[in-house]
C-alpha angles and dihedrals in degrees: 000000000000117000085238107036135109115207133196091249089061097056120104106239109133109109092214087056097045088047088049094054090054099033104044106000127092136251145208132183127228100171118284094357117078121199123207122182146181122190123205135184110241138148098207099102095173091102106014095174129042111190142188140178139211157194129191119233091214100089093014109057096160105091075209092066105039086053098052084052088047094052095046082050091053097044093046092049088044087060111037101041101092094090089048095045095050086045093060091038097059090048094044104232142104139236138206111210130173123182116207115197108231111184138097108232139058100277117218111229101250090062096048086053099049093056088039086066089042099050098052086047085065105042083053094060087047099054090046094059 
């Protein structure tokens, strides 16, 4: 697979995984983007991270608008995942993450790309501990 790609068999799409990251997972905040996350032992590294993003329709009611955050999510997260993605695959397991967009304006990308870094820098740490 390409270093920045992000292929159809690393979306998060299964039901019973996106009900397990909200329902048991845990979760951290890096202002307006939400991580929720579930670990699991495996030791199937041929997709060590499955990963989804997210907008509520509550403040944007505009599809047109929810999609444009979710690509800008997408594209953050495309670009900024190698480090996540080396850090699951030394310690053999996998993850389930989802990112849910919280606040209430149009974000500019760098932005969205600076918290996405961030973002993945924390859920490293977390996954180390």
């Amino acid at each position: 697979m390409k270093a920045f790609g992000y292929h159809k068999k690393e979306k998060l799409k299964s039901r019973t995984e996106l009900q397990a990251i909200f329902t048991t997972g845990k979760s951290f905040s890096v202002f307006p983007i939400k991580v929720f996350f579930v670990e699991k032992d495996s030791t199937d590294t041929s997709v060590p991270v499955h990963a989804g993003v997210g907008v509520g329709s509550k403040h944007f009611k505009k599809a047109v608008d929810r999609n444009r955050i979710k690509r800008l999510l997408r594209e953050a997260y495309r670009l900024e995942k190698q480090s996540l993605h080396e850090a699951i695959v030394t310690q053999s397991k996998t993850i389930s993450v989802f990112f849910l967009y919280l606040d209430k304006e149009l974000p500019d990308y760098t932005l969205v790309r600076e918290k996405m870094k961030e973002g993945i820098e924390k859920l490293i740490k977390r996954i180390n501990t």
